[in-house]
C-alpha positions in Angstrom: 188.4 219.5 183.6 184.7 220.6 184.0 184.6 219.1 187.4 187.8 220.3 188.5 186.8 223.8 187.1 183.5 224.8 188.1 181.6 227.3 185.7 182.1 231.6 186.9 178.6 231.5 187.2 178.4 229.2 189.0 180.8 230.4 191.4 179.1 233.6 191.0 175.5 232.1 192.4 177.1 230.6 195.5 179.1 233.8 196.6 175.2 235.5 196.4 173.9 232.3 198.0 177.1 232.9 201.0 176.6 236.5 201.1 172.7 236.0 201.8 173.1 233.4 204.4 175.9 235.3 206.6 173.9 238.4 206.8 171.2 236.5 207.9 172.8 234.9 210.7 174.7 238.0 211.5 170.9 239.5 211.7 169.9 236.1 214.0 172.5 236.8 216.4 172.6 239.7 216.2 169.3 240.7 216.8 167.9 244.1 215.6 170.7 245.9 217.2 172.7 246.2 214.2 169.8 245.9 211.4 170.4 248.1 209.0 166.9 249.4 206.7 169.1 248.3 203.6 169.2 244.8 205.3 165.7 244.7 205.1 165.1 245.4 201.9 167.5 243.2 200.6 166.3 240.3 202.2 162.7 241.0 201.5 163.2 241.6 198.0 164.9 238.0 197.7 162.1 236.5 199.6 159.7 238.0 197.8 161.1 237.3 194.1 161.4 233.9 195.2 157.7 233.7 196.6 156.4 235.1 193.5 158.4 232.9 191.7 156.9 230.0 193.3 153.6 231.7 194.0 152.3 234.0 191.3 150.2 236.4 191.9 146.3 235.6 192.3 145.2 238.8 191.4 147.6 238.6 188.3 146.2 234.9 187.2 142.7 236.4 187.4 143.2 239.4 185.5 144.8 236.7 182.7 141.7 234.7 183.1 139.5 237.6 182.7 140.7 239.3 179.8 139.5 236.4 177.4 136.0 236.0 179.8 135.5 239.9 178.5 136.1 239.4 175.4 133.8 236.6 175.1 131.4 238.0 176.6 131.5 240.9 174.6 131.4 238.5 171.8 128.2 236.9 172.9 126.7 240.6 173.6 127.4 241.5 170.1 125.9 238.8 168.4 122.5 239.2 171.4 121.9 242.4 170.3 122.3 241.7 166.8 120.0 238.9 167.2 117.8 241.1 168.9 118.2 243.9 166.3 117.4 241.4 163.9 114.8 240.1 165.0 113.2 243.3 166.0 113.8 244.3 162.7 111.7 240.9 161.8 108.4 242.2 163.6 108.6 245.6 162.6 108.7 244.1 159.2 106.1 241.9 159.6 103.9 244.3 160.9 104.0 246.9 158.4 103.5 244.0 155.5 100.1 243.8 158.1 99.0 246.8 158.6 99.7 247.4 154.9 97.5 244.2 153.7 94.8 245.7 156.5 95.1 249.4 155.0 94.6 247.8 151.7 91.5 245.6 152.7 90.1 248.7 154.5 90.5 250.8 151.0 88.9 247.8 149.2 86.0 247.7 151.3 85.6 251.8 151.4 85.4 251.9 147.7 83.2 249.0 147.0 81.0 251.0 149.7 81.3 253.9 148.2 80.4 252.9 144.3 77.6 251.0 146.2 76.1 254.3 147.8 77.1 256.0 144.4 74.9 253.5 142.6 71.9 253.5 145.3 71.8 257.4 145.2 72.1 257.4 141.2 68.9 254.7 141.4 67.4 256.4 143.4 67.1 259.6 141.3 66.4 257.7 138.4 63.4 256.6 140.5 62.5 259.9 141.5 62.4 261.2 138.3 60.8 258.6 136.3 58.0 258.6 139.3 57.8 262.1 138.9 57.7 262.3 135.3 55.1 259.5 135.8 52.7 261.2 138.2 53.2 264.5 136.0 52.0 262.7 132.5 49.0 260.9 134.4 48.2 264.4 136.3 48.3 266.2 133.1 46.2 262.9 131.7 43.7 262.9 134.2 43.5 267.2 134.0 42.5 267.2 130.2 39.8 264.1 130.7 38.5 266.1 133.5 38.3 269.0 131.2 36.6 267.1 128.3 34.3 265.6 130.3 33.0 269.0 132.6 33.0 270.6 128.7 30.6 267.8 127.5 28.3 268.0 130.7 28.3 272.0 130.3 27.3 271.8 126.8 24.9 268.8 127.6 23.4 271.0 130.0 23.2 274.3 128.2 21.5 272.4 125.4 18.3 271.6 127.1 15.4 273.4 126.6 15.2 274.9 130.2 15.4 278.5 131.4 18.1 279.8 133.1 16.8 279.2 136.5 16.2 276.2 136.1 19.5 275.7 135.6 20.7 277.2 138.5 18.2 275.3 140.4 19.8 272.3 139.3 23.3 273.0 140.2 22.3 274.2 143.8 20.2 270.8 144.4 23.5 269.0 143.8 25.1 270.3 146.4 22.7 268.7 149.4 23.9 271.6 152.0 21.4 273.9 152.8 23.9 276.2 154.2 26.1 278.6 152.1 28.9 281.0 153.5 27.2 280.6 157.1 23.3 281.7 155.1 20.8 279.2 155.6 19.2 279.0 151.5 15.9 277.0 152.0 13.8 280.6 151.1 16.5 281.0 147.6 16.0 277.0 146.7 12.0 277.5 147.3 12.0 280.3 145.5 13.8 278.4 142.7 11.2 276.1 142.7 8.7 278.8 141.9 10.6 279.8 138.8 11.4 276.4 137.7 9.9 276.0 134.1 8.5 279.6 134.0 9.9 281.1 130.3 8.7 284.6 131.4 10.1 284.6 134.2 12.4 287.5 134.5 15.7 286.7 133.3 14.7 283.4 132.3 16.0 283.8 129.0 19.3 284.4 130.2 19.5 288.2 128.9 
């Protein structure tokens, strides 16, 4: 019965097919006398859905190929600059933990300088003053044996049965110049010398 009977849709496909190939025989012979603008966009729609049918589009299949291409790529751009933020992140990392370790150092060294200067300066005022206090005791040591001793030569010499010039004779033949404040005193020391062990001399006692 099925072959006797062919399906309506079928049928239906071959009246399209008939219609299509009349009017474009009718346009052969025809020519473009009778061409109608609806002719022609009926038959280029057909030929067109059946050349995109066959042919897809090339635009179309590259678009479809791009779309995953993108998306990959964006994926491998993602995880570039996260590998790049990382390790970015790595160096700035490493160099603080440097320049902290050289800050430290730096601080170290400073204040083992600075407690060294602290303890140079500190010596050396220790020094000072023990020098000082040193110089001071000997000075004041030296002072007093000077003292005792000039006492015991005065009284030494004030003991001695001489007159008074003849102790100032004595202290001005110690000193060998025989100039004093710009005054030549050869005439005083001779005249000295004339006094020297003369008791009545005037003044010779001393009073």
């Amino acid at each position: 019965m099925a072959d006797k009977f062919p399906a309506l849709d079928d049928i239906e496909q071959d009246i399209q097919d008939g219609d299509a190939d009349f009017l474009k025989r009718e346009q052969e012979l025809l020519g473009d006398e009778f061409r109608q603008p609806e002719d022609a966009e009926v038959v280029e729609d057909d030929e067109v859905s059946k050349f995109e049918s066959q042919f897809p589009s090339v635009e179309s299949d590259e678009e479809a190929a791009e779309e995953p291409v993108e998306e990959t790529a964006t994926q491998f751009e993602t995880l570039a600059v996260n590998d790049d933020y990382s390790g970015e992140s790595d160096a700035i990392r490493s160099w603080k933990e440097s320049r902290t370790l050289e800050i430290s150092k730096r601080d170290e060294v400073a204040a083992k300088k600075k407690e060294s200067i602290k303890e140079e300066a500190q010596k050396a005022i220790d020094d000072f003053y023990d020098n000082y206090n040193n110089k001071k005791e000997l000075g004041i040591e030296e002072t007093r044996k000077a003292e005792t001793e000039f006492l015991e030569e005065r009284d030494n010499f004030l003991s001695k049965d001489t007159t008074v010039w003849d102790r100032v004779l004595t202290l001005v033949n110690e000193n060998e110049s025989t100039e004093v404040g710009g005054r030549d005193k050869t005439k005083f020391k001779e005249l000295l010398g004339k006094l020297k062990g003369n008791a009545k001399a005037p003044g010779a006692a001393g009073y």
